[in-house]
N, C-alpha and C positions, 0 to 999 in steps of 0.2 A: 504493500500500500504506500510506503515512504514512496519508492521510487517511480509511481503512479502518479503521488503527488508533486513529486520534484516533474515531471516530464508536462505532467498541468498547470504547474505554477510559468517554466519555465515559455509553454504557447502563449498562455495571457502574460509574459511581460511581450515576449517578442511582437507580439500584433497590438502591445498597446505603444512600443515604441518607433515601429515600424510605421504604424495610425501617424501618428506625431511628427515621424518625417517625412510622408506626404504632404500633411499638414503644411511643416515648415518648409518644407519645400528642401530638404536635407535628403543628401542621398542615404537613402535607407541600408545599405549594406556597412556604411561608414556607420552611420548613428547604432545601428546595432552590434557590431562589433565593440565597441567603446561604452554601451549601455553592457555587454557580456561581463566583459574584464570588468566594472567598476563594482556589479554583482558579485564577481567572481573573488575582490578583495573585500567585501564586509564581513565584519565576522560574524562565525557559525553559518556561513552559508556551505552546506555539502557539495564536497568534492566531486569536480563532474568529471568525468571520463569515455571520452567519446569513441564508441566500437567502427571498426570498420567496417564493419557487417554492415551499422544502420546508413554510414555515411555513403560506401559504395553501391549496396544493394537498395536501399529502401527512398534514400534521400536523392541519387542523381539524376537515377533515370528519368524521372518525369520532367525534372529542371531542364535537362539536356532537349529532351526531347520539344520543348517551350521553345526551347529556345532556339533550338533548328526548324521548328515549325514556321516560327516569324519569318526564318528567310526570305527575302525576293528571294525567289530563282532567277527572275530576269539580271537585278545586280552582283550575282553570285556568278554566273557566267560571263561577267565583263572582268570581274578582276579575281578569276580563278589563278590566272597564271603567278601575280605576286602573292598570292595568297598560300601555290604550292612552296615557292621561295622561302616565305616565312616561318611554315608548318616546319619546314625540314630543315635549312640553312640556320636559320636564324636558333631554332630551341638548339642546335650543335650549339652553335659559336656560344649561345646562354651558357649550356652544361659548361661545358669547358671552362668559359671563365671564372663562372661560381666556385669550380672544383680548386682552378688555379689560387684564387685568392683566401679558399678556404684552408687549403693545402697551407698556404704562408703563413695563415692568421691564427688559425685554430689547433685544436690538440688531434682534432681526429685525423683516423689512417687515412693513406691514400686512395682507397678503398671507399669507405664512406665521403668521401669529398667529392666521388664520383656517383653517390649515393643524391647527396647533396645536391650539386648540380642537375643531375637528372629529374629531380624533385620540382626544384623551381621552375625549371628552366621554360614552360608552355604558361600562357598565361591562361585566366580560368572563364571559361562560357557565360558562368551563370553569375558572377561578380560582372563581367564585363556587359553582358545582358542589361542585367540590373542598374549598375549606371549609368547605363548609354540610353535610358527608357525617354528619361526628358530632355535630353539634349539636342537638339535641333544641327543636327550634325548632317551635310548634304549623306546623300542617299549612299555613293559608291563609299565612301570613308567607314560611315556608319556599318555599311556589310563586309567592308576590308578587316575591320577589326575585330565584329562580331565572327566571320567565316575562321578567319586566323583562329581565334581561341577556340572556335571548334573542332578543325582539325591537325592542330598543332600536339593532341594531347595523345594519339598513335604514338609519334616520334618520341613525347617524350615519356610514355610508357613503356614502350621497348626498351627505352636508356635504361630506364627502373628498373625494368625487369633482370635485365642485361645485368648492373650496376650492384645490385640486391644480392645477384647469384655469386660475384664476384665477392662481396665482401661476407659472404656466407661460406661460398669454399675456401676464402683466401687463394683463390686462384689468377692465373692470369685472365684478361681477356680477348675472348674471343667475335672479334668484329665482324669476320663472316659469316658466322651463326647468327648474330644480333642483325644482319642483312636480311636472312632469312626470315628471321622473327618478324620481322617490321612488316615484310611482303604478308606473311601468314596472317597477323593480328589484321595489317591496313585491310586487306585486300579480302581476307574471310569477315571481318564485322561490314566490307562496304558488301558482298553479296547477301550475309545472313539480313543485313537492313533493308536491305533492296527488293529481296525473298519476304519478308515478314506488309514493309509495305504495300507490295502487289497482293500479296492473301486478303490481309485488311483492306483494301479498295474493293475486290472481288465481295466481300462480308459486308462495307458499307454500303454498298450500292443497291443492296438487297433487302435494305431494312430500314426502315423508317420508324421505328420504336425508339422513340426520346432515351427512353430509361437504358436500351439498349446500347442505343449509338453512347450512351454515355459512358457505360461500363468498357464499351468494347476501346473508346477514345482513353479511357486510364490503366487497360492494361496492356495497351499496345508499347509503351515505353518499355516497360517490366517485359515481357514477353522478349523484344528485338534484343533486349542486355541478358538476359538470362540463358537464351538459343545461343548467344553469340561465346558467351563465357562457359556455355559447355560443351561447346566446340572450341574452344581453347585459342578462340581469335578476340578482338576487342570490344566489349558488350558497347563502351564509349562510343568507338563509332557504328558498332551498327545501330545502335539510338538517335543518333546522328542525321545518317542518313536515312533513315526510316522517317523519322521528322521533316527533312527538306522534301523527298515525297512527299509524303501525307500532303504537306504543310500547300503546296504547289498545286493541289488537287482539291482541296477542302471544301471551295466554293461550288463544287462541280460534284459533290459525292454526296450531298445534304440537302436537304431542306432549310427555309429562313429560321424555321421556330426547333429545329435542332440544333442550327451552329448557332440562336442567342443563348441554348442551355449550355451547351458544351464551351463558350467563351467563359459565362459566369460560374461556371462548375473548375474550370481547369485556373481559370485565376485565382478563386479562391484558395485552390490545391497548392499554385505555384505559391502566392501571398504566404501561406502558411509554412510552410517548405525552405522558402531560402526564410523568412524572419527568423524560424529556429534557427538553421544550420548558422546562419552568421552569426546568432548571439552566442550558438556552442564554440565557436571562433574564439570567441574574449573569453569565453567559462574555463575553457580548456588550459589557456597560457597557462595560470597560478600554480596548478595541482603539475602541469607539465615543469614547470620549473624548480619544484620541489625534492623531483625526482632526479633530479641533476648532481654529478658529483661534487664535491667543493673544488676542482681545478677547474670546472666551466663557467664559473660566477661570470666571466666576461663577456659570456652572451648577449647581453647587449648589443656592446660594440660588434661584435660580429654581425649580428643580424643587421646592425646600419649598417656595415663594409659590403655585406652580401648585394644587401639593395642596392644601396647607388651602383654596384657592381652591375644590375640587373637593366638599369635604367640607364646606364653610360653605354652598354654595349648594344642595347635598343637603340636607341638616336644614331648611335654611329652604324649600324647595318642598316637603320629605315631613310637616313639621310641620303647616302645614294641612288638605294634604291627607290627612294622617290621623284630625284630628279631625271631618274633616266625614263622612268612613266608618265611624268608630266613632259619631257622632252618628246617623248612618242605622241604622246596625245596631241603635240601642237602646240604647247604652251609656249610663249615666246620668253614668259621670266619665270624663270624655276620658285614657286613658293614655300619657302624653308617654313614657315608658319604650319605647313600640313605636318611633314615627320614629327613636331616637337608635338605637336595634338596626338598623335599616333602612340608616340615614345609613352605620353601620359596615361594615355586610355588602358595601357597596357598591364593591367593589375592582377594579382595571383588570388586566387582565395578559399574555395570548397576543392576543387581539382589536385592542388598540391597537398593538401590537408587528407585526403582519403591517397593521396601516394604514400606521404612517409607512415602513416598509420597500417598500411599494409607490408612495410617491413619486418621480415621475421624478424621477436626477440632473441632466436639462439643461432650460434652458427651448425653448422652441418657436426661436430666432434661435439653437441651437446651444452657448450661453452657459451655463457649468453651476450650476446651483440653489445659491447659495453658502450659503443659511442652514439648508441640508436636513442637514447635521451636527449643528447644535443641534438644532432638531427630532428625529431620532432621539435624539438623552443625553437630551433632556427628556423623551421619550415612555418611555425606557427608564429611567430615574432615576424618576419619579414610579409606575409599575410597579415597582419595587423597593420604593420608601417605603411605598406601598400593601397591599402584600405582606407586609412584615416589619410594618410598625406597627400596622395593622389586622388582618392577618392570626394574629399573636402577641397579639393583645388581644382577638379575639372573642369568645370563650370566653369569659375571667372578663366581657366587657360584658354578654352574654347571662345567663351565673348572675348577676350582679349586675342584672339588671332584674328580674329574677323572671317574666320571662315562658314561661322554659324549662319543658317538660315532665319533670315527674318520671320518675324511672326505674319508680317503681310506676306510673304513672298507666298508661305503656307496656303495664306487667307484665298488669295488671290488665285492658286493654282484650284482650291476646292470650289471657289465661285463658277472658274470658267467651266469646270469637270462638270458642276451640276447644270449651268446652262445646256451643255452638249445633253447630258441626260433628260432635260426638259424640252427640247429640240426635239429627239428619237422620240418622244414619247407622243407629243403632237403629230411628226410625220404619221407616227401608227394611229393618231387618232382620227389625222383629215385621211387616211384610206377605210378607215371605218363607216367614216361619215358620208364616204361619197355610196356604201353599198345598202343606204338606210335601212341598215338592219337593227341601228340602236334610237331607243325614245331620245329626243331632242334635248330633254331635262337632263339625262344624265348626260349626254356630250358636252354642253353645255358646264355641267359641275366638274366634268374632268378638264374642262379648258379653260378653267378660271383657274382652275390649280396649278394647273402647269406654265401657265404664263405668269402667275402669280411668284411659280421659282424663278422665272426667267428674270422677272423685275428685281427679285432679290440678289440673283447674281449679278444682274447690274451693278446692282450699288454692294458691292462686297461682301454680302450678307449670310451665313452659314443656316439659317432655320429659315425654313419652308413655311409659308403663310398661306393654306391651300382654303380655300374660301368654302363657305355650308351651305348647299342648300336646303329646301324642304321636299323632299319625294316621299315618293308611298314607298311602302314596303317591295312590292316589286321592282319600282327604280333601284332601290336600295341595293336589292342582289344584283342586279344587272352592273351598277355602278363597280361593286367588290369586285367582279367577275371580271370587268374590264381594265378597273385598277390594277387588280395583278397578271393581266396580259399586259400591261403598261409598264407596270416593274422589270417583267421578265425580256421584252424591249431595252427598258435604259442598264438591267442585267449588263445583257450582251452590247450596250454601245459601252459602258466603263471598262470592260474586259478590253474593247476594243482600243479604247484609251488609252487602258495602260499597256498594252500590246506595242501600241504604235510608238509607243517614249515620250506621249503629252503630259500623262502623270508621274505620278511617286508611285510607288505601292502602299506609303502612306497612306494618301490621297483616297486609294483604291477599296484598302478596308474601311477608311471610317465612311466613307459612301455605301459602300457595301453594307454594311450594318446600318447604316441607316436607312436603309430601304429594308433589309430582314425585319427591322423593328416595325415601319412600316407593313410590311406583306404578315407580318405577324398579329400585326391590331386588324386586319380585316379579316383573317381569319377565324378571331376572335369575334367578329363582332356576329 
């Protein structure tokens, strides 16, 4: 019952401080890390100790899966190619220097330094998810960074694995086996994902049961990690990509009044989900630290040497590699403003946390792992630095580069998108009207509505002012009936929209849901 209670007390703080930085407008993975630890040093508060069981198996999947869900697919295909670069170039060069300067600085083998670096060295989906939600970051950057920490975490779970084994045999390593690995893990979780999301299409498409689609929607995460990790390839990405499917296809495998349940169901799931896992972030440090020899006390300093170590060799591989992309692209003056927003965005949090936690404590002769303490305070300390200092600064970094998206620019893209959608919807209704097959009163109330948006998008307007009239009851269903052959019209012109590169996929969904919500009230009615 204690630890029933501790697990209860610990969801109502996280969702009351989580609450509080929406509210303030505070990135919520920063406020709650730093709400953890402040818990975490009151006295009598019980010792927390976070399993990897719950952090790998129970807590990633559905994050992960969130968060590959949001993909565009369209801007995930524009900048695939630096994003391979990243995944793999860039987590090496991390490992390695982490390893380098941990090697100089700290007590542990050379072995664990390679532990080490393997650990930090990918940044994390579901921290970078997390604060990238309200930032008004153009569209390709926002996916550059988000794709990156999605599939950056292959590479550096191999290293782990790879890195784990070595300082468990004390053996040397072996890099062309860890070649092999890489192919086996990438390459069996991107079919097992691929596999799992074509069944589940084939499954959604067959069923329109709310409560169904709902279940089938929370255990499809679970499902793609669990097939993938007992085939002994990477459950991370087959979750992954099982997500950018689904995620790609969503609009097209549901109904309106399923994807508003499955929206409010799976936010709330995700809400709940990372609030814990980041306050267990801060809970965790103390009791981690305790366990620490008396020659480690300088952890600390370590953990800031790690970091900037982590964020210096970020700018200096994204610095190039951004001028040589905006060079291709036609840029005429190379914008150094982008890499340093990139360098920042780039934070560690749940991902490294469920690596070092899956370190065996003993080595292979029985003998237990003795530097696997410091490695976890470092993995966890540099997740925290990362968190509060990047996390609490991105914001003014991004409005101070000027590369953010104005809030008109937003405004203005959703006006023109709903004019076009109020357009298609008239064209369908002057071809109705010319085969008088609908009463006069309802065309009539559908073309006050719709030119009613058009006026609105004129004037910059985001809410729809559809004018009432009074019909009989028969008007009534004729009217519903026509309305959502109307919808299902400006449906397929937004698709076409965003198709053609007028919109965002921003743009795309809050339209899109806003017409579910609509096609859902006359349903209702």
């Amino acid at each position: 019952m204690r630890g029933v209670g501790t697990v209860l007390a610990l969801v109502v703080l996280a969702t009351l401080v989580a609450t509080f930085a929406r509210r303030w407008r505070i990135p919520a993975p920063s406020l709650l890390v730093v709400a953890g630890l402040a818990v975490a040093l009151l006295p009598g508060t019980p010792e927390i100790r976070v399993s990897p069981e719950i952090i790998g198996l129970v807590v990633l999947p559905p994050l992960l899966y969130a968060s590959a869900e949001d993909m565009p697919w369209r801007e995930l295909r524009a900048v695939w190619k630096p994003v391979g670069v990243l995944a793999v170039g860039l987590v090496l060069a991390s490992a390695a220097a982490v390893a380098a300067v941990a090697a100089v600085l700290t007590p542990l083998s050379w072995q664990m330094t390679l532990v080490l670096g393997a650990v930090l060295a990918s940044t994390d989906p579901v921290a970078v998810t997390a604060l990238g939600r309200r930032l008004a970051l153009p569209p390709r950057i926002q996916v550059l960074v988000q794709a990156e920490s999605l599939f950056n975490d292959a590479t550096s779970l191999v290293l782990v694995r790879v890195a784990a084994g070595i300082a468990v045999a004390s053996a040397a390593a072996d890099w062309g086996s860890a070649a092999g690995e890489f192919l086996l893990l990438a390459g069996g979780g991107t079919v097992i994902g691929a596999a799992v999301a074509g069944v589940i299409t084939l499954i959604r498409r067959r069923t329109e049961d709310p409560v169904l689609e709902t279940v089938i929607a929370l255990v499809t995460p679970y499902a793609a990690y669990l097939l993938a990790e007992i085939a002994h390839t990477s459950g991370v990405t087959a979750c992954v990509v099982a997500g950018v499917v689904l995620g790609s296809r969503g609009d097209r495998l549901t109904n309106a009044r399923i994807r508003l349940q499955l929206h409010a169901v799976y936010g709330t799931v995700v809400f709940l989900l990372e609030s814990v896992v980041f306050s267990l972030i801060g809970l965790a440090l103390p009791s981690q630290v305790q366990a620490l020899a008396d020659g480690d006390r300088a952890w600390p300093l370590y953990a800031l040497a790690v970091a900037a170590t982590l964020i210096a060799v970020r700018l200096l591989w994204l610095a190039p590699l951004s001028a040589v992309v905006q060079r291709k692209g036609g840029a005429g003056r190379v914008n150094w403003r982008v890499p340093m927003v990139l360098t920042w965005a780039g934070t560690r949090g749940v991902m490294p946390l469920a690596a070092a936690l899956s370190i065996p404590a003993v080595m292979k002769n029985g003998s237990p792992l003795t530097d696997r303490p410091l490695v976890l305070v470092l993995t966890t300390s540099v997740v925290v630095v990362t968190l509060v200092v990047q996390g609490f600064t991105l914001a003014p970094v991004v409005r101070t580069s000027g590369i953010a998206l104005e809030p008109d620019h937003t405004a203005r893209e959703e006006a023109e998108a709903r004019s076009h959608l109020a357009h298609a919807g008239l064209a369908r209704l002057e071809e109705l009207a010319e085969l008088e097959v609908v009463p006069d009163v309802v065309l009539d109330r559908l073309r006050r509505g719709l030119t009613a948006r058009v006026e609105d998008a004129r004037d910059h307007l985001t809410d729809s002012n559809g004018a009432e009239g009074t019909t009989t009851e028969s008007a009534d269903h004729v009217y519903r009936q026509l309305r959502r052959d109307l919808i299902a019209v400006e449906t397929g012109e937004l698709q076409h929209l965003y198709d053609t590169h007028t919109i965002s996929d921003v743009t795309r969904r809050r339209l899109q849901r806003a017409l579910d919500l609509e096609e859902a009230r006359l349903t209702d009615a």
